[in-house]
C-alpha positions, -999 to +999 in steps of 0.1 A: +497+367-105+524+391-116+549+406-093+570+431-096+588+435-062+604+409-044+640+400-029+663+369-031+693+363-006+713+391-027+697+410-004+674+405+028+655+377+008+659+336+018+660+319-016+685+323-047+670+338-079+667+305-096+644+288-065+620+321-061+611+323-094+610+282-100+584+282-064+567+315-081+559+295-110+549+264-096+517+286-076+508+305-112+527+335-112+531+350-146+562+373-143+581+382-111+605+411-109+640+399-088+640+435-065+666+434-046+674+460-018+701+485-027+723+515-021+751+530-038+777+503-017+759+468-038+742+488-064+766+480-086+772+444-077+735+435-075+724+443-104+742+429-130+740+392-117+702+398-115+703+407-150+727+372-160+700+352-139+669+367-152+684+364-186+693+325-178+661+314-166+640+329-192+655+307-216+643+279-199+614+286-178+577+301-190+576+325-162+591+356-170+613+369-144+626+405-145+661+419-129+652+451-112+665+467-077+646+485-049+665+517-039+665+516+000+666+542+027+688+565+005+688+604+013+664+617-007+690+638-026+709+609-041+675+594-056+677+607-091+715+599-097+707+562-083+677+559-106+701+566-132+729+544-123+704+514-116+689+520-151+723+523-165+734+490-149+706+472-169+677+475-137+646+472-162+625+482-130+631+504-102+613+502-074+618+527-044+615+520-007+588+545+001+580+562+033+561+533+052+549+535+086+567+506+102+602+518+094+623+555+096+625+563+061+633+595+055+613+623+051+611+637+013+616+602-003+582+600-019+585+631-035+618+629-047+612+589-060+586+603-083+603+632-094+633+608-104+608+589-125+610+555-105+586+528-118+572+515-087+571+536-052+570+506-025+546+510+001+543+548+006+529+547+037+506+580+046+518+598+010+501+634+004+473+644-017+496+665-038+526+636-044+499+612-053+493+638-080+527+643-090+530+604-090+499+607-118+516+635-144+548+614-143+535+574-150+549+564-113+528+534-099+521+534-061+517+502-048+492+479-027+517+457-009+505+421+008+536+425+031+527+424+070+535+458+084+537+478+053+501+474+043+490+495+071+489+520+050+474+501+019+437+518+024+454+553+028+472+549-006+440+532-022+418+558-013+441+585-027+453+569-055+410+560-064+401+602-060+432+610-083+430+585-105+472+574-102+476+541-110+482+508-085+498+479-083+497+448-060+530+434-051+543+412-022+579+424-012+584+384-009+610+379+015+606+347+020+586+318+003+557+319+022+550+356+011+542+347-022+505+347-024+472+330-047+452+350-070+428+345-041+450+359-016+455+392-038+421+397-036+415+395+002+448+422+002+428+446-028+396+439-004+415+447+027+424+481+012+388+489+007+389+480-029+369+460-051+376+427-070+379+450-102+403+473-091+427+437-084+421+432-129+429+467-130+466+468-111+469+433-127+466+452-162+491+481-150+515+451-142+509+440-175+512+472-195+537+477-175+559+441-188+544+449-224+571+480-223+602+467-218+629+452-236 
């Protein structure tokens, strides 16, 4: 498995860095990204200890583990400058809270997400034709989340993402360590969202491509 959005208790999450990524590796994961939830008040204090931890636990562990954020419930008009600052701050992925159906996120935050040239836009919920489009011309992956409540809208974004041909990726949004899942978990998820076992290799390669990128 690889995972690029999950949290630790620098934000909503139950476990340090150290012990998700140590319980990620002990079920198989290959790479997990440290996502914690962020606005402009932590922003700036989040990421640079994810960035010390990622960098100490990659000397010692064969998992890789990432330091990224997950810009959350921010007006939609302060989404490029945060993209910016989190990169700037050393965030190797951003991931954005999309518009979900389970929670008020505001209107406008898919679109401007992908026009800021996030990496990952989190469960988008009931995104339009057209962003889905925009989210193709500029390299942004939607993702197919396991996470109760968010994947309600996992066979909405499949279906679009399929017709357009924009790219996927299955994440968790681990909050706790029970939410990190099996290969054979992913699959029932990817099934779930009236995919096939293919299209799971296929966001698994994104992920990849994806890792193969960075720094």
């Amino acid at each position: 498995m690889i995972d690029l959005h999950t949290h630790t208790l620098f934000s909503d999450g139950d476990l340090l860095p150290a012990e998700l990524v140590r319980r990620a590796e002990e079920i198989g994961y290959e790479a997990i990204a440290l996502t914690d939830h962020a606005d402009s008040s932590n922003l700036d204090w989040i990421v640079p200890r994810l960035v010390q931890v990622c960098r100490d636990l990659n000397r010692h562990r064969p998992i890789r583990a990432v330091p990224g954020i997950e810009l959350t419930h921010l007006p939609p008009e302060m989404m490029a400058a945060m993209v910016k600052e989190a990169r700037g701050l050393g965030a190797q992925i951003v991931v954005v809270h999309g518009e979900t159906v389970v929670e008020p996120v505001s209107p406008g935050t898919n679109r401007e997400a992908i026009e800021a040239g996030a990496d990952f836009l989190a469960h988008p919920g009931l995104i339009t034709e057209e962003e889905v489009r925009r989210a193709k011309e500029k390299n942004v992956f939607l993702e197919i989340t396991a996470r109760k409540g968010h994947s309600l809208g996992n066979g909405h974004v499949a279906r679009l993402a399929k017709k357009i041909g924009a790219r996927l990726v299955l994440n968790t949004d681990t909050h706790t360590p029970d939410n990190l899942i099996t290969r054979n978990f992913a699959l029932k998820v990817v099934m779930g969202a009236g995919l096939e076992a293919e299209d799971l290799e296929r966001m698994l390669e994104n992920s990849r491509g994806f890792l193969s990128r960075l720094r």
